[in-house]
C-alpha atoms as one frame of an Amber mdcrd trajectory, in Angstrom:
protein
 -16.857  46.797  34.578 -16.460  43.715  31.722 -17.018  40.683  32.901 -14.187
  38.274  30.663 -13.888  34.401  30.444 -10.520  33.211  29.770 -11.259  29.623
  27.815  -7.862  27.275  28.493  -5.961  29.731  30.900  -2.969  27.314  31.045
  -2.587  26.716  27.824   1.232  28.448  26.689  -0.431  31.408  24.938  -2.929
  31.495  27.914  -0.727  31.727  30.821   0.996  34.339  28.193  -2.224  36.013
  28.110  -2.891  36.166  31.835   0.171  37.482  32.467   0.339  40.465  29.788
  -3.376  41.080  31.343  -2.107  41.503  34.512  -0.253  44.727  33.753  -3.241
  46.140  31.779  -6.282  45.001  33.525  -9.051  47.560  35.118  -9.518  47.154
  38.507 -13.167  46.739  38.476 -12.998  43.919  35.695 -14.101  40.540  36.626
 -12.573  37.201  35.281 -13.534  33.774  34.858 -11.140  30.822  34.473 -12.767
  28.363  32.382 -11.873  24.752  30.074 -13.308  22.364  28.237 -11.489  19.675
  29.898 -12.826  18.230  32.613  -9.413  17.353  33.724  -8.238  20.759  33.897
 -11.019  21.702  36.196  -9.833  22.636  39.923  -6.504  24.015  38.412  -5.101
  27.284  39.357  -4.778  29.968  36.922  -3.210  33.568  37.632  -5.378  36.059
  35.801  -4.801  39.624  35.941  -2.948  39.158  38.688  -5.434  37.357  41.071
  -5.772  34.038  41.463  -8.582  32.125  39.889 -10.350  28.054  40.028 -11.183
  26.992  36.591 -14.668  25.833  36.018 -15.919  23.539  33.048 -17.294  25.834
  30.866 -21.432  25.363  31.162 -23.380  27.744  29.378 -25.228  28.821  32.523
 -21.315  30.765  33.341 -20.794  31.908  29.826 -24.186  33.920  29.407 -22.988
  36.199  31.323 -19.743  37.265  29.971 -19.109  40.105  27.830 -15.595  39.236
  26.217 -14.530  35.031  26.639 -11.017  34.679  24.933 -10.738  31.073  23.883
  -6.904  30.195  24.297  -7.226  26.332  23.726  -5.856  24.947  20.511  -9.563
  22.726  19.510 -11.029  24.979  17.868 -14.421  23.033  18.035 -14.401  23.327
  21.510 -13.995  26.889  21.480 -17.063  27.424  18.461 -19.173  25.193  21.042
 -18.562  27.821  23.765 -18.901  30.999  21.902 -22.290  29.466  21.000 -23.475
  29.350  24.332 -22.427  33.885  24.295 -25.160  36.451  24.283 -25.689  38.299
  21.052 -23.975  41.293  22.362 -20.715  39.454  23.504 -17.862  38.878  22.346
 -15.449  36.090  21.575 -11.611  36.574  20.786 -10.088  33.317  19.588  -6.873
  32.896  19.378  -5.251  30.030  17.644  -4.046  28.780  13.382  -6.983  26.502
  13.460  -9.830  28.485  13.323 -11.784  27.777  10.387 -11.870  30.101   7.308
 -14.783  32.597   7.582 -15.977  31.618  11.393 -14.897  35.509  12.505 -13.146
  38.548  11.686  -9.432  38.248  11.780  -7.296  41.124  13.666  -4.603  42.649
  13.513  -3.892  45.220  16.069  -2.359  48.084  14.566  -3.504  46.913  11.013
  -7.743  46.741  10.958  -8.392  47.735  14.152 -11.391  49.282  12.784 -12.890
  46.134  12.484 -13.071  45.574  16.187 -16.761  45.537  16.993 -19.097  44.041
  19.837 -20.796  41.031  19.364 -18.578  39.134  16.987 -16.557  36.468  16.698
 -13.269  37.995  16.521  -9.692  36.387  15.486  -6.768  36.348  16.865  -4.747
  34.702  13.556  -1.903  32.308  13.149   1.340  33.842  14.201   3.036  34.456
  10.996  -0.200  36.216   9.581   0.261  38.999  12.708   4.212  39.480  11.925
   3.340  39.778   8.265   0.312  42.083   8.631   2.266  44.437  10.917   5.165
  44.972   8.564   2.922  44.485   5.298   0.168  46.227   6.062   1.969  50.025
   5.799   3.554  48.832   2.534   0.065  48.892   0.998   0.334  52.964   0.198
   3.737  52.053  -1.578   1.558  49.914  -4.180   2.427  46.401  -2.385  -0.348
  44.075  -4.295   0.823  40.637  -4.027   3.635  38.538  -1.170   4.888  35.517
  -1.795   5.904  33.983   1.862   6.936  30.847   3.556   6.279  30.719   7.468
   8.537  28.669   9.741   6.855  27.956  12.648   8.242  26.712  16.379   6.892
  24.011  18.684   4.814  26.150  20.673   2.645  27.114  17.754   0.997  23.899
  18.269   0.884  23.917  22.249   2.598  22.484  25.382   2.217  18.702  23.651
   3.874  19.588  20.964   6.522  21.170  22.205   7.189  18.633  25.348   7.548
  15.975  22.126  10.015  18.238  20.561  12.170  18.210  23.540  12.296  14.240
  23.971  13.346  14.009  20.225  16.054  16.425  21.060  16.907  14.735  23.880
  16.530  11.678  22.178  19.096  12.750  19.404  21.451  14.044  21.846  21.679
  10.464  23.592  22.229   9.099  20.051  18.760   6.727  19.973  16.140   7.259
  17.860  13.395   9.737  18.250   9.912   8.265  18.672   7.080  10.689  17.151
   4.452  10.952  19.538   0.697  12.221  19.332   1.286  15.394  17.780   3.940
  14.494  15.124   4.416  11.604  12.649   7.909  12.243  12.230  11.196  13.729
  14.070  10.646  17.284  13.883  13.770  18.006  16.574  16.721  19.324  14.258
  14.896  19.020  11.183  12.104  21.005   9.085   8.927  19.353   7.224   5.765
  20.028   5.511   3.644  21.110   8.567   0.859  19.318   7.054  -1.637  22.496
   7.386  -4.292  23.753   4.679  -2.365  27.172   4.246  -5.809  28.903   2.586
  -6.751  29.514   5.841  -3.862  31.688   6.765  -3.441  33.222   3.515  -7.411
  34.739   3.427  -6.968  35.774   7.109  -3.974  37.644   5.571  -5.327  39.362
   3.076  -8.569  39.843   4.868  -6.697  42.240   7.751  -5.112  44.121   4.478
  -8.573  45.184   2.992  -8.745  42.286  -0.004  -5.541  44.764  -1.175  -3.041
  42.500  -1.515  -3.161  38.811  -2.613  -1.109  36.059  -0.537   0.776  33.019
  -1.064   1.650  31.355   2.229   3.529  28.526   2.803   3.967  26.936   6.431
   6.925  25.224   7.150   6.812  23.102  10.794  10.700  23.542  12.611  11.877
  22.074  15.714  12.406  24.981  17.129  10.630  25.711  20.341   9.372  29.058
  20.208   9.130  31.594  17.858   8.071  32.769  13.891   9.859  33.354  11.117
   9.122  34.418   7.477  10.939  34.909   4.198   8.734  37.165   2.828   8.516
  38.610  -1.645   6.980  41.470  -2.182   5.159  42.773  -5.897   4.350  46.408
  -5.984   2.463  47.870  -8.801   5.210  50.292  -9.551   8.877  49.943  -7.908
   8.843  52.539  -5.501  12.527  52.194  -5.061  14.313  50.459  -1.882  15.070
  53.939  -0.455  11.468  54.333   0.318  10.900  50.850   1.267  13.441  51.394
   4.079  12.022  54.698   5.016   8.964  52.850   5.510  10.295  49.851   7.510
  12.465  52.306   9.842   8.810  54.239  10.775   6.542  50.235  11.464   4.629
  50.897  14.632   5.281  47.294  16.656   8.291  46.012  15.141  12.077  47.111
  15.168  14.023  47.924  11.835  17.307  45.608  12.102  18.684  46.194   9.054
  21.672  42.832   9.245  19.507  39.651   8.069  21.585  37.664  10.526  20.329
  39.282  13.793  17.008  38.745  13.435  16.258  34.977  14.079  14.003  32.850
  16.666  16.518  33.054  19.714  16.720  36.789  18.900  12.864  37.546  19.308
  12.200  35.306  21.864  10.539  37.303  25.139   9.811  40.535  22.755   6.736
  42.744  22.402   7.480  43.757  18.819   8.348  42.050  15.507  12.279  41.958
  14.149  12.698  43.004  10.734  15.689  42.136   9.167  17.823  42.634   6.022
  16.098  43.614   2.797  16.703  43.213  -1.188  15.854  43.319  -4.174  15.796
  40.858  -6.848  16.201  41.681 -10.506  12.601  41.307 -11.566  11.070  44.337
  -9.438  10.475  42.154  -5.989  11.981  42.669  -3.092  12.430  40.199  -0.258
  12.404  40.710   3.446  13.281  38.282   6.426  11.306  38.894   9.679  10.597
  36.979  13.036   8.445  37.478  15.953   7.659  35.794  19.130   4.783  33.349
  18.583   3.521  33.632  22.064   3.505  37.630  22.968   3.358  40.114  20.091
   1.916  37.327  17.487  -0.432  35.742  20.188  -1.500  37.088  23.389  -0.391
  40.843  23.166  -2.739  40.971  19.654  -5.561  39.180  21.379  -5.051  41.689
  24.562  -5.025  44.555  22.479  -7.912  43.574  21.217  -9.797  42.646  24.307
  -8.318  46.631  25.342 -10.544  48.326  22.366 -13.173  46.288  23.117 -13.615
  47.024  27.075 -13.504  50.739  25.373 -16.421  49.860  23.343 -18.122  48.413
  25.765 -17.324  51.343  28.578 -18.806  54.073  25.839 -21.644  52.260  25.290
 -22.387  51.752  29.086 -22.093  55.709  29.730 -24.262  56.839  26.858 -27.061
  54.518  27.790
């Protein structure tokens, strides 16, 4: 039995979360509802399937957990919490704003490896799971450096941001002026800007989950579209290994699907999917080669890489019960 704290249930990648859970939970595993917000408290959350009340987090109901997977987007309040864990717990957080070098970041598929008890274990931004998935078995061609900039959705930044995007659209649509409200300075509907977000963050989580093998140049680029990631991605090899085996190698990517016309692969085109859309890829005529790619921010780039975490880690935990 693990005993797991879900911190911001109904949150958009939370209620994502509880839901993928739901199909993969153990029937003898126990879950906790839990927030930060005292307004959230008395909600109901479905996790794994069951109904649960969520309780204010209080450290008296977060000693006792052995996995609490913090799906809020303050990533103060979730360091606060994970404080409160016992040394052999664990804490999964999920979320772009978690500061550089507070945990290990995971990718599922990629460092799994570095899954172990009793860390502080991350969940990265989005963009740095779709680029790890489809990067990371590149490395064995000689990939040493990617350029890449990372258009992000909405939802990245949560239900507030994306309930602001649709009143600018709406907004637009009725031909007034769209206000920018407490999560944007600016009208983001129909347009692209600077998303305004230290990018070294992303970049070392990147290259982190690839073994310090490859350095990375992100770039993130805030779109009003709802949901969704996309990346233009450059790749630098140490030797050209020629594009025939670069598409050998993207038609074999555990987790993502080879669609070899650029124009199918897009936001709309990922949205609801499990695995990351690869699209059309070149060459340029100094040795690079560029790739397009998108994924759906909320499953395979948030809660299915956080669940398949949480998975290894209820293994771990299991093994360790039975040999003591």
């Amino acid at each position: 039995m693990t005993r797991i704290g879900i911190l911001e249930p109904t949150t958009l990648v939370g209620t994502e979360f509880c839901q993928a859970l739901g199909s993969r939970a153990v029937p003898d595993d126990e879950f906790e509802a839990l927030t930060a917000d005292p307004e959230q408290v008395g909600t109901i959350s479905e996790i794994g399937g069951r109904a649960a009340l969520v309780a204010l987090a209080l450290p008296e109901n977060v000693a006792n957990l052995d996995v609490v997977v913090c799906c809020g987007t303050d990533p103060r309040s979730a360091a606060e919490i994970t404080g409160w864990l016992a040394p052999s717990a664990t804490a999964v957080v999920l979320g772009q704003g978690s500061p550089l070098g507070w945990g290990t970041p995971i990718v599922f598929g990629v460092n799994g490896a570095e899954i172990v008890p009793g860390r502080v274990l991350i969940s990265p931004h989005p963009g740095v799971v779709a680029l790890a998935l489809v990067l990371g078995p590149l490395v064995d061609l000689g990939l040493i450096a990617v350029s890449a900039t990372i258009i992000q959705s909405a939802s990245v930044r949560g239900q507030l941001a994306l309930d602001e995007v649709l009143d600018q659209t709406r907004a637009v649509l009725a031909f007034r002026d769209p206000s920018a409200g407490g999560v944007f300075d600016r009208q983001v509907a129909f347009n692209l800007i600077d998303a305004g977000d230290d990018e070294r963050t992303p970049a070392a989580h990147l290259e982190a989950v690839l073994e310090g093998k490859v350095s990375a140049s992100l770039r993130l680029i805030q779109s009003g579209v709802f949901h969704g990631v996309m990346a233009s991605v450059h790749c630098r090899f140490s030797s050209d290994p020629g594009i025939v085996k670069l598409e050998q190698q993207l038609g074999q990517l555990p987790l993502c699907d080879r669609i070899g016309d650029g124009r199918a692969v897009s936001p709309v085109a990922a949205s609801g999917l499990q695995r990351v859309q690869v699209g059309r890829l070149t060459a340029d005529e100094h040795g690079g080669y560029w790739l397009w790619l998108a994924c759906d921010n909320l499953t395979r780039g948030g809660a299915l890489n956080a669940l398949e975490v949480v998975n290894a880690l209820q293994t771990l935990i299991q093994g360790a019960a039975v040999a003591n």
